[in-house]
MARSEZA-188377 format. One record per residue: residue number from 1; x, y, z of N, C-alpha, C in turn; residue in three letters. Coordinates in steps of 0.1 Angstrom, whole numbers, always signed. Example, Ala and Ser with C-alpha at 12.3 -4.5 7.8 and 13.67 -1.06 7.14 Angstrom:
! MARSEZA-188377
R,1,+132,-57,+78,+123,-45,+78,+132,-33,+78,ALA $
R,2,+128,-22,+71,+137,-11,+71,+129,+0,+79,SER $
***
This chain:
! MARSEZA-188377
R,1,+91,-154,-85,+97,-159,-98,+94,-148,-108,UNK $
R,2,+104,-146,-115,+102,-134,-125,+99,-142,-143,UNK $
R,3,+86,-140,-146,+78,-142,-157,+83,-135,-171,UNK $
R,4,+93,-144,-178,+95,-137,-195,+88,-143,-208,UNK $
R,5,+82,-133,-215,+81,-139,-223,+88,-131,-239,UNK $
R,6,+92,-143,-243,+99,-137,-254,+86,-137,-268,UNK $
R,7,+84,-128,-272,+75,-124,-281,+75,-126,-296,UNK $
R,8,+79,-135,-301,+83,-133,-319,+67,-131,-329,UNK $
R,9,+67,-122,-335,+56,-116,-342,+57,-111,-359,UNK $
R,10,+54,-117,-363,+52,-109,-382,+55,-98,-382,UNK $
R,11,+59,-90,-386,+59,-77,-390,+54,-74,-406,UNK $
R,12,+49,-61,-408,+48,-59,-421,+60,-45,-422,UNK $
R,13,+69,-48,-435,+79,-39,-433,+76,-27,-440,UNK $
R,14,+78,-15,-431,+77,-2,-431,+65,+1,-426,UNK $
R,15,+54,-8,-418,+49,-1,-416,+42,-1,-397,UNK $
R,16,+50,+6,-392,+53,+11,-378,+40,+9,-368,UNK $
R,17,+25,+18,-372,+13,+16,-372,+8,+1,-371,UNK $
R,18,+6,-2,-377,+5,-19,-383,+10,-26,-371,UNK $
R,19,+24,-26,-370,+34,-35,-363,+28,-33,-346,UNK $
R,20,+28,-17,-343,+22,-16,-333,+8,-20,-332,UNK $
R,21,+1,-18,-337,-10,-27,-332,-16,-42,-332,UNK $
R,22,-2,-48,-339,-2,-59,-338,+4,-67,-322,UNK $
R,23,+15,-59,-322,+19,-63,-309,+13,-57,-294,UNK $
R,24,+7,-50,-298,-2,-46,-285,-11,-57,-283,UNK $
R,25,-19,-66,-291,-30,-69,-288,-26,-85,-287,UNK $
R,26,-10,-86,-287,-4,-98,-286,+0,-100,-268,UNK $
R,27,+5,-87,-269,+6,-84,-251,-5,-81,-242,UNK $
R,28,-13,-77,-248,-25,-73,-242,-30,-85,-237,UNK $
R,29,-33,-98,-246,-42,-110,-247,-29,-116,-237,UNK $
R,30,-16,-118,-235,-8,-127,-225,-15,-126,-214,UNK $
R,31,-14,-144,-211,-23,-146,-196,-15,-161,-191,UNK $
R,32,-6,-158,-177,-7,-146,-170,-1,-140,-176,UNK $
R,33,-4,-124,-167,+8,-113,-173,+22,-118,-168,UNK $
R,34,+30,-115,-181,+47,-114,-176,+48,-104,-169,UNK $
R,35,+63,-104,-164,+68,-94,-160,+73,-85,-169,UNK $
R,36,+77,-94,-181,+92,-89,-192,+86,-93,-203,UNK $
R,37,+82,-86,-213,+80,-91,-225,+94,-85,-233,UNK $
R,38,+98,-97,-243,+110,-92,-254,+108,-94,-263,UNK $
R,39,+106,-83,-272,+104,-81,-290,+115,-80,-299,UNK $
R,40,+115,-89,-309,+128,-90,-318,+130,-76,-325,UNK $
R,41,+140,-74,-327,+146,-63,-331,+134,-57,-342,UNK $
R,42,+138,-44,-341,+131,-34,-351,+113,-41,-352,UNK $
R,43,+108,-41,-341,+99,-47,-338,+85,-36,-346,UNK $
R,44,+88,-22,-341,+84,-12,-349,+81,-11,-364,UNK $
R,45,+91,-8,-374,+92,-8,-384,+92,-19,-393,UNK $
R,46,+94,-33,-385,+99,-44,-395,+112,-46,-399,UNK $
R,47,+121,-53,-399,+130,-60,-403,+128,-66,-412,UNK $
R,48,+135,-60,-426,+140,-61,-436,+143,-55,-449,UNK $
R,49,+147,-56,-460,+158,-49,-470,+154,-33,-473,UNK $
R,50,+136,-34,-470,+131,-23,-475,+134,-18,-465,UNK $
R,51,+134,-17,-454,+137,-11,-439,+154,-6,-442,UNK $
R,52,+158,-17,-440,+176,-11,-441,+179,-3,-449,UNK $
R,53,+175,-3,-459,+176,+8,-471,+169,+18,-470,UNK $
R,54,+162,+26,-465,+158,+35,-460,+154,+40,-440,UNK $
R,55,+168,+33,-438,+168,+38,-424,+168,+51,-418,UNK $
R,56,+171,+61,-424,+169,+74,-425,+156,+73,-421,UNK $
R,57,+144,+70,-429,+133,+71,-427,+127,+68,-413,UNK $
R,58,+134,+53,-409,+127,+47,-398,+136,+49,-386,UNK $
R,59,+150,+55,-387,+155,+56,-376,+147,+70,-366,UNK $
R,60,+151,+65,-353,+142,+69,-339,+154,+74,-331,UNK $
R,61,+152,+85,-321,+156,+88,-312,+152,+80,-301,UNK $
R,62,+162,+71,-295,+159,+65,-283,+151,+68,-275,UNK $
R,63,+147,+84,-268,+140,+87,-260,+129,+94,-262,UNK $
R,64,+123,+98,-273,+118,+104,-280,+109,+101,-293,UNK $
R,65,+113,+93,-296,+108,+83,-311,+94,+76,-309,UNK $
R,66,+86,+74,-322,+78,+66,-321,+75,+54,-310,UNK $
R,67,+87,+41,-311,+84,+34,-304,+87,+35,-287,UNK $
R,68,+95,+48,-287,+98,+51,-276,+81,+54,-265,UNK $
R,69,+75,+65,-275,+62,+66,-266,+53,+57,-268,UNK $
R,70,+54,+45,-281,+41,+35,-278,+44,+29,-269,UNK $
R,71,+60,+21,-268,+60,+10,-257,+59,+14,-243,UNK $
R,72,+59,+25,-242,+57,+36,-232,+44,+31,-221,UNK $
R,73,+38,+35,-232,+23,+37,-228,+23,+25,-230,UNK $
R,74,+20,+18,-235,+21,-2,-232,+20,-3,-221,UNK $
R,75,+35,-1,-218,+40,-5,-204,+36,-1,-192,UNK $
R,76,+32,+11,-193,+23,+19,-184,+9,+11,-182,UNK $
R,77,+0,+10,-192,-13,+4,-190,-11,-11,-187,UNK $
R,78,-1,-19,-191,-2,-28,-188,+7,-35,-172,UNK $
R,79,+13,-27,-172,+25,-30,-161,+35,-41,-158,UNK $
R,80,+39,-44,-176,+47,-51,-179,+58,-45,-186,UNK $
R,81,+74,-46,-181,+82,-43,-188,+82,-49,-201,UNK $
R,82,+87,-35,-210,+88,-40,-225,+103,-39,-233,UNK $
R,83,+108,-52,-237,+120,-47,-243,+117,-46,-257,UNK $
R,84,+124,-37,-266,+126,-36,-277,+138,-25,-284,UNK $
R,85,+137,-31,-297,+154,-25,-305,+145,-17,-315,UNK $
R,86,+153,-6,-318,+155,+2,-329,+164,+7,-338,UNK $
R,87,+160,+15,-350,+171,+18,-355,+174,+31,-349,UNK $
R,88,+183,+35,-344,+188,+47,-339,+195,+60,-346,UNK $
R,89,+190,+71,-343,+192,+82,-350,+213,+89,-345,UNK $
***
């Protein structure tokens, strides 16, 4: 049976750092491990007005971007898939 957990978490907006280490130590602490964890959009930077209005700033290259290499390595150490949204460059 395949294990999801959908993740909803605070963000502080704009600030990426922050957001990431918040959600790491939210997946980290999941017991048992999922298979699938899913993080609401712009899980990264935070969702909202100050975010949208300076998306320049926070937009990411899908493969290459900030959240691209944390959830990376997440997923790596932990060996749970990670979904998450960005804003895209």
């Amino acid at each position: 049976m395949l294990n999801i957990v959908a993740l909803q978490t605070a963000t502080v907006a704009g600030n990426p750092e922050a957001n990431y280490e918040r959600t790491s130590s939210q997946i980290r602490a999941l017991s048992p491990r999922p298979d699938l964890v899913l993080l609401p959009e712009l899980s990264g930077p935070g969702y909202d007005n100050y975010v949208l209005k300076n998306k320049e700033k926070f937009a990411e290259d899908a493969h290459s971007g900030l959240s691209f290499h944390f959830y990376s390595q997440l997923a790596n150490e932990t060996n749970i898939t990670i979904a998450y949204g960005i804003l895209r460059k």
